[in-house]
C-alpha atoms as one frame of an Amber mdcrd trajectory, in Angstrom:
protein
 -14.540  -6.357 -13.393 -11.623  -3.656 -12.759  -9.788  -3.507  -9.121  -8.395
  -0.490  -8.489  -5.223  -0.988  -5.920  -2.586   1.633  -4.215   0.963   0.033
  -4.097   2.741   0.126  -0.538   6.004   1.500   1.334   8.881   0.742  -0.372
   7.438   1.233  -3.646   9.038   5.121  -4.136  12.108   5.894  -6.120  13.277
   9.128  -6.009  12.148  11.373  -8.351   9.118   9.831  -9.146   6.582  12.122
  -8.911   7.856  14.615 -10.976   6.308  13.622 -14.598   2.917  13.421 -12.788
   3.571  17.604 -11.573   3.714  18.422 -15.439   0.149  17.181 -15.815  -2.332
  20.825 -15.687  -3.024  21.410 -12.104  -0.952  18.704 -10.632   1.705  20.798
  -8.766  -0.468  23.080  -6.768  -2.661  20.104  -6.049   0.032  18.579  -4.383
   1.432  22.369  -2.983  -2.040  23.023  -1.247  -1.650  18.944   0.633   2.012
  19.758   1.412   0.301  22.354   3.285  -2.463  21.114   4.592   0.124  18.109
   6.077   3.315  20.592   6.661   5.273  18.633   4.471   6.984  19.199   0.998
   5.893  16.744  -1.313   6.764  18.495  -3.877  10.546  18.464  -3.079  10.301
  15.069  -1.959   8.390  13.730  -4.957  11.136  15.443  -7.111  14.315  16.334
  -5.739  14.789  14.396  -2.631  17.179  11.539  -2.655  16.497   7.620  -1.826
  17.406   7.774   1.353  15.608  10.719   2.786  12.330   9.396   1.621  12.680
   6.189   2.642  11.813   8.474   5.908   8.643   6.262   7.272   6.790   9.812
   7.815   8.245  11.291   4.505   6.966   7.901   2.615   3.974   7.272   3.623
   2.328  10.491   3.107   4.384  10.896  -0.499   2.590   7.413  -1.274  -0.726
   8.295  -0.396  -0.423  11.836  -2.895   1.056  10.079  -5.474  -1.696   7.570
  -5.652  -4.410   9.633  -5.378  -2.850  12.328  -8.080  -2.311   9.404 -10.677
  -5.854   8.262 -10.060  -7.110  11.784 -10.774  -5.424  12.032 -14.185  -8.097
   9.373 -14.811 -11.115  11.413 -13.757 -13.317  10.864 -10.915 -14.081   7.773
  -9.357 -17.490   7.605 -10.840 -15.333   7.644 -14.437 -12.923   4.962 -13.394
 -16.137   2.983 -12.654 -13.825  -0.005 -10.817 -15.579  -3.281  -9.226 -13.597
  -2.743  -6.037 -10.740  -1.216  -4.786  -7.868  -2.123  -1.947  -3.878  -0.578
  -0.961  -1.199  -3.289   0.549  -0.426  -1.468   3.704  -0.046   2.048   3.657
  -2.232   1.906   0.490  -5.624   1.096   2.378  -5.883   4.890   2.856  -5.452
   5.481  -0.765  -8.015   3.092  -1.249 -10.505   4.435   1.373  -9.661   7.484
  -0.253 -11.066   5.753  -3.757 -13.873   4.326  -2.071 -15.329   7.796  -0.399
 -14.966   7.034   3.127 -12.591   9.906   3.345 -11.469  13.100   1.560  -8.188
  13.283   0.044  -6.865  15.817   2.521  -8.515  14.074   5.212  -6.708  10.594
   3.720  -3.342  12.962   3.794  -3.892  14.110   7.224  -4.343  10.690   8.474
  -1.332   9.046   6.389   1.058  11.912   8.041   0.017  11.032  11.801   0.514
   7.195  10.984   3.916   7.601   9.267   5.019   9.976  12.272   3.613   7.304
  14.770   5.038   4.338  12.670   8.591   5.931  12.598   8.626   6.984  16.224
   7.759   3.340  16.818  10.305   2.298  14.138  12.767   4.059  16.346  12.588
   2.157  19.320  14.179  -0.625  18.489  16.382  -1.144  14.575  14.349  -3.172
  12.736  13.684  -4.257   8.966  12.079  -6.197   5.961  12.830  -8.705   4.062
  11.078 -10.344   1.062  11.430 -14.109   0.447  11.032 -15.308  -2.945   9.658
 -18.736  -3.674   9.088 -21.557  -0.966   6.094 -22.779   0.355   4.310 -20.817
   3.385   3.848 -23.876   5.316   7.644 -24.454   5.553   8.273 -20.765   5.526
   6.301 -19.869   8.378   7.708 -21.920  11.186  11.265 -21.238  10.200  10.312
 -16.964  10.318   8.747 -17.898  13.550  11.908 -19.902  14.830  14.390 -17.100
  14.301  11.766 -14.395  16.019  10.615 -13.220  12.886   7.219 -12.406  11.873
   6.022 -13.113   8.391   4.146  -9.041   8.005   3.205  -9.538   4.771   1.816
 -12.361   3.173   1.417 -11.321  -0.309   0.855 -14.991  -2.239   2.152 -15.781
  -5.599   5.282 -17.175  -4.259   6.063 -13.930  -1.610   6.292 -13.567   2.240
   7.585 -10.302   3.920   9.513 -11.015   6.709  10.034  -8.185   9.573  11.857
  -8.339  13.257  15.426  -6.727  14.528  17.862  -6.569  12.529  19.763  -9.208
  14.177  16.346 -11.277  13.487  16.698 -10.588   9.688  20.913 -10.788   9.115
  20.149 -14.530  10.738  17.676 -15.379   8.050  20.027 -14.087   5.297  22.199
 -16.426   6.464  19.818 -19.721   7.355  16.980 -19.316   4.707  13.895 -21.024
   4.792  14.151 -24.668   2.417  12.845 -23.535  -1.326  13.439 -19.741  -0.557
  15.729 -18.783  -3.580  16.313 -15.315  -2.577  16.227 -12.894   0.826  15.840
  -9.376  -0.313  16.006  -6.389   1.757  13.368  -3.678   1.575  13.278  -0.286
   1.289  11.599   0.789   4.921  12.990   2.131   7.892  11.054  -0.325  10.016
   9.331  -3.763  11.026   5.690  -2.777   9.627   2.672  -4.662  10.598   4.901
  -6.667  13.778   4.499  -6.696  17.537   7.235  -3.423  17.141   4.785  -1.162
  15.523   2.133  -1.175  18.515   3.032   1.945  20.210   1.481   3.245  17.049
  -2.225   1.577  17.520  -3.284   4.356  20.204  -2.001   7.086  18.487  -4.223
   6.173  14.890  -7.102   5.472  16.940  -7.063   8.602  18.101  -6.397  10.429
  15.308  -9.451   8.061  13.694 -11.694   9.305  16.112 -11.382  12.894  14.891
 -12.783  11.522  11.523 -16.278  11.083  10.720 -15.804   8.331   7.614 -18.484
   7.471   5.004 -19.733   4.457   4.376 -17.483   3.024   0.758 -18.884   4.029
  -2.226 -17.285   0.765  -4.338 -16.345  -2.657  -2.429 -13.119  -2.082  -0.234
 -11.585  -5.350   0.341  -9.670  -5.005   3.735  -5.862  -6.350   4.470  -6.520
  -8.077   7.712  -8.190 -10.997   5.909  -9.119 -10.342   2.811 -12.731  -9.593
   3.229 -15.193  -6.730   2.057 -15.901  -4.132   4.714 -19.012  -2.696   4.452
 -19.064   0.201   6.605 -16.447   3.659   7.029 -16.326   2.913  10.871 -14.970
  -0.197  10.253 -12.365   0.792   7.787 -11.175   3.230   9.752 -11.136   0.688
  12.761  -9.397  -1.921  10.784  -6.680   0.280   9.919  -5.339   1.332  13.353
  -4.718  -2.133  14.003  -3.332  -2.914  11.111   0.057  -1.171  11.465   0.707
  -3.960  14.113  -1.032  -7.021  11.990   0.007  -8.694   8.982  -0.872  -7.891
   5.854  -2.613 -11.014   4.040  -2.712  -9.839   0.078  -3.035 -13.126  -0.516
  -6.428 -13.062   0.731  -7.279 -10.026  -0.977  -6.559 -11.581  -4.224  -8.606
 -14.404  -3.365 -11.458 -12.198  -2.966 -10.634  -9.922  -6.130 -10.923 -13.987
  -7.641 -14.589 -14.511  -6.153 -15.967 -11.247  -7.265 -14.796 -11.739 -11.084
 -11.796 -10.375 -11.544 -10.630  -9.387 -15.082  -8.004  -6.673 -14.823  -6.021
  -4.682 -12.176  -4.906  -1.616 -12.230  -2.144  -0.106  -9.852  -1.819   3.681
  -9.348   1.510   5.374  -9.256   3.669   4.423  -8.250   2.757   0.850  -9.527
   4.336  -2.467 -10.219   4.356  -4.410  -7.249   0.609  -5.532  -6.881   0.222
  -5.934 -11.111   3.061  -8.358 -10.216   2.195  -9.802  -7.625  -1.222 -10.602
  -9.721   0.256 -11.772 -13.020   1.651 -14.633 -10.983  -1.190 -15.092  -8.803
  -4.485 -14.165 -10.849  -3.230 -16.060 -14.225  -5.584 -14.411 -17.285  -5.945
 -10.845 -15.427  -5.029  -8.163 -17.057  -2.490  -6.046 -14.922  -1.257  -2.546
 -15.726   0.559  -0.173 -13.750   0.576   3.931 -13.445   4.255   4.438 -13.144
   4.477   7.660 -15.649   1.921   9.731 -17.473   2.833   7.630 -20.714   0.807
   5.077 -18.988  -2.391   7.097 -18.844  -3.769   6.432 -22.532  -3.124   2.274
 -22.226  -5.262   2.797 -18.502  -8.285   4.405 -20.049  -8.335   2.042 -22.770
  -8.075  -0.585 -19.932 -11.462   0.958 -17.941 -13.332   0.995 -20.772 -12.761
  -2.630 -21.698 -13.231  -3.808 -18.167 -14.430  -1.177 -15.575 -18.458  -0.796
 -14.532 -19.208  -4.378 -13.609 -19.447  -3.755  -9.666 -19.385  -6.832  -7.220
């Protein structure tokens, strides 16, 4: 069985869309969304540098397009034929996208008003992320917890996200957690999925109430814990209050585990998940979208493994 997944913030790298606007079609795909969201992808995809879209509204939203433009180059969802499908984060509304419960410029329209309403939040107080590699979560935890931290994303294989002030996260760097080898800093302009995003839960609700969301198409395995959501209400639901929750991946890729898993693929622009799941889901095969070159090893991919729903 296939799982399709859409990578999260501080995944881009500037520049990267730019091989995917060659493909026929691509660029005024992603013109006609830049208007539909009043916002250049295009130059932001191509020209803009690191730190401009590192911009929570400018990232989000570039996300979202460039996930759902590298899934196209596959062909409809019907073609990519995948078992399930789930995003880390921001990625849920690529996903939902996948999964039918809303129309791409819908999906855009949405990811614009959350990244807006996550940076205005961001803004209040400074705040980051930090990833912690290696250690176990049951040593981890407490210590995040003791220095006012909140672990945001708990991704498994090895990985917790840690997010609070950045006070909060300079005092980790300095007192890690026992059997945490490294402290790496992220590339987001906020603490995502913490107590400091919830300004931004009333503000997605009621831009989620000007939806009208169907029902998924393919199962869409949620980030609150892990579990298939069977109705578009309920997606929708789950992700306002998700900007202020943790992520648990970790559950996710238990549940990718129960429904026979066999490969996962990551759309553009990919890596983090496929790695993430060559640690955690050992004899899955992983590939990710990150160019156009990566298109012919993906189809070969769905055809060996896609069409065998849960």
């Amino acid at each position: 069985m296939l799982v399709l997944v859409a990578p999260g913030q501080g995944a881009q790298t500037p520049g990267f869309l730019t091989p995917w606007l060659e493909l026929p079609g691509a660029k005024d795909r992603v013109a006609a969304w830049s208007d539909a969201i009043d916002l250049d992808l295009v130059h932001y995809g191509t020209a803009a540098d690191a730190d401009a879209i590192r911009d929570t509204a400018v990232a989000q939203p570039l996300l979202v397009a460039a996930g759902l433009l590298s899934a196209a180059a596959l062909g409809d969802i019907a073609d990519v034929a995948p078992g399930a499908v789930a995003g880390h984060s921001v990625g849920e509304i690529t996903a939902a996208a996948f999964a039918g419960i809303l129309g791409d410029t819908d999906a855009l329209r949405l990811v614009r008003r959350r990244g807006l309403a996550m940076a205005d939040a961001a803004a209040i107080t400074e705040t980051g992320m930090a990833a912690l590699l290696g250690g176990d979560p049951e040593v981890t935890v407490p210590h995040l917890e003791k220095l006012g931290l909140t672990p945001a994303n708990i991704n498994g294989a090895g990985q917790i996200v840690a997010a609070g002030t950045l006070a909060e996260l300079a005092a980790l760097a300095e007192d890690k957690p026992e059997g945490v080898r490294k402290v790496v800093a992220l590339k987001v302009a906020g603490a995502f999925h913490t107590r400091h995003m919830a300004p931004a839960v009333e503000t997605l609700e009621k831009a989620i109430a000007e939806l009208t969301p169907a029902d998924p198409q393919v199962t869409y395995v949620s980030n609150r814990d892990g579990k298939a959501v069977a109705t578009g209400a309920e997606v929708l639901e789950r992700l306002a209050g998700q900007v202020a929750n943790p992520v648990r991946w970790d559950l996710c890729m238990e549940t990718f585990k129960e429904l026979g898993v066999t490969a996962v693929l990551e759309v553009c622009p990919g890596g983090t998940l496929t790695g993430l799941a060559k640690r955690a889901l050992p004899g899955v095969k992983t590939l990710a979208l990150k160019t156009p070159d990566d298109l012919e090893a993906a189809r070969a991919l769905i055809a060996e493994h896609a069409g065998a729903g849960a």
